[in-house]
C-alpha positions in Angstrom: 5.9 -3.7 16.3 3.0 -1.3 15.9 2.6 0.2 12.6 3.2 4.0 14.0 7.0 2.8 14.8 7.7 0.7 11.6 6.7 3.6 9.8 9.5 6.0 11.0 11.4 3.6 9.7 10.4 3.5 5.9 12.1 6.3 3.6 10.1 9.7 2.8 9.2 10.2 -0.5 8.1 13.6 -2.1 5.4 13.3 -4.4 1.7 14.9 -4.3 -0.2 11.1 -5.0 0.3 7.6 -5.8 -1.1 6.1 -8.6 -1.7 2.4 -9.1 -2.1 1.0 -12.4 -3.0 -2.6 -13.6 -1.4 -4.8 -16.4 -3.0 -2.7 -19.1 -1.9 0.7 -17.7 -5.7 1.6 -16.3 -5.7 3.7 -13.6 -7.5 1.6 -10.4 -6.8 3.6 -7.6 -4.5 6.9 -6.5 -3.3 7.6 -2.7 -2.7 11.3 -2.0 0.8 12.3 0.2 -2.2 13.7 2.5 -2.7 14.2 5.9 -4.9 11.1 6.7 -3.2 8.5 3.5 0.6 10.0 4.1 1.3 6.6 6.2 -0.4 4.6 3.5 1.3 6.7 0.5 4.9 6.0 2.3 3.8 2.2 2.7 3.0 2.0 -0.7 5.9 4.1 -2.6 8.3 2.0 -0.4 6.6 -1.6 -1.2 7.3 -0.2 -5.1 10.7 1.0 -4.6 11.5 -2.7 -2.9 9.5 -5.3 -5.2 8.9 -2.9 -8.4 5.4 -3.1 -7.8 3.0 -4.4 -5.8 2.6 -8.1 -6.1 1.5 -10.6 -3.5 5.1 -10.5 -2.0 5.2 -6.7 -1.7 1.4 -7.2 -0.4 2.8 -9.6 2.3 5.3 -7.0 3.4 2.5 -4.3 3.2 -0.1 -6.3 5.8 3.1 -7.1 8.2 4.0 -3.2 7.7 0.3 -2.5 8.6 0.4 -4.5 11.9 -2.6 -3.9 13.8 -4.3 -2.4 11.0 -4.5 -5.3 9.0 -6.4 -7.2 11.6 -9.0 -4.4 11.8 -9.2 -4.4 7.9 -9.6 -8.2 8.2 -12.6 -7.6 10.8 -13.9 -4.7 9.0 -14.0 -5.1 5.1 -14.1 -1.7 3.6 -13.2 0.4 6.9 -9.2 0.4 5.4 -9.3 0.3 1.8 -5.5 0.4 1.3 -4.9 -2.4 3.5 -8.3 -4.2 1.4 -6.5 -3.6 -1.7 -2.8 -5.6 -0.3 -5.3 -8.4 0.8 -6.7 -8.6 -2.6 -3.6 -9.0 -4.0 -2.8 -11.6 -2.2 -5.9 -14.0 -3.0 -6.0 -12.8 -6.5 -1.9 -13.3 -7.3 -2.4 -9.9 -9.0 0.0 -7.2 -9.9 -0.2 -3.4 -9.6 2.4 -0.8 -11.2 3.0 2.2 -8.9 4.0 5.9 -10.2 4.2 8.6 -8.0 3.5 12.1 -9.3 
């Protein structure tokens, strides 16, 4: 499935931006509810909502959710940062806490 149609299918959530936090509560990256990050702010909030953050399982989920983007990222390191930061995750094991304000 492309990732235009899986993403009618994730929940809206209201919120102005995302914010992604490491282990010690530093701030490492925020995703507006913006025309241009809304798909990625959606992906992320419901990854969250699912796993309780974003670990390498909800990063697994993310790429699938992703689809043909994730290949493009993987082809073009930097050009898809959101999708950069899930595969990130996944090499490094890491987790991110997610707040939405």
């Amino acid at each position: 499935m492309k990732f235009a149609d899986t993403l009618k299918t994730l929940p809206e959530f209201a919120g102005e931006k995302l914010v992604l936090t490491d282990a010690s509560g530093a701030e490492v990256a925020t995703i507006a509810n913006a025309p241009g990050t809304a798909g990625s702010f959606r992906v992320y909030a419901h990854l969250a909502r699912q796993h309780g953050a974003i670990n390498s399982e909800a990063a697994a989920e993310g790429l699938a959710i992703y689809a043909e983007h994730t290949e493009d990222a993987t082809q073009h390191p930097g050009k898809h940062p959101n999708i950069d930061r899930l595969i990130g995750l996944m090499l490094s094991g890491g987790t991110l806490n997610v707040r939405i304000e």
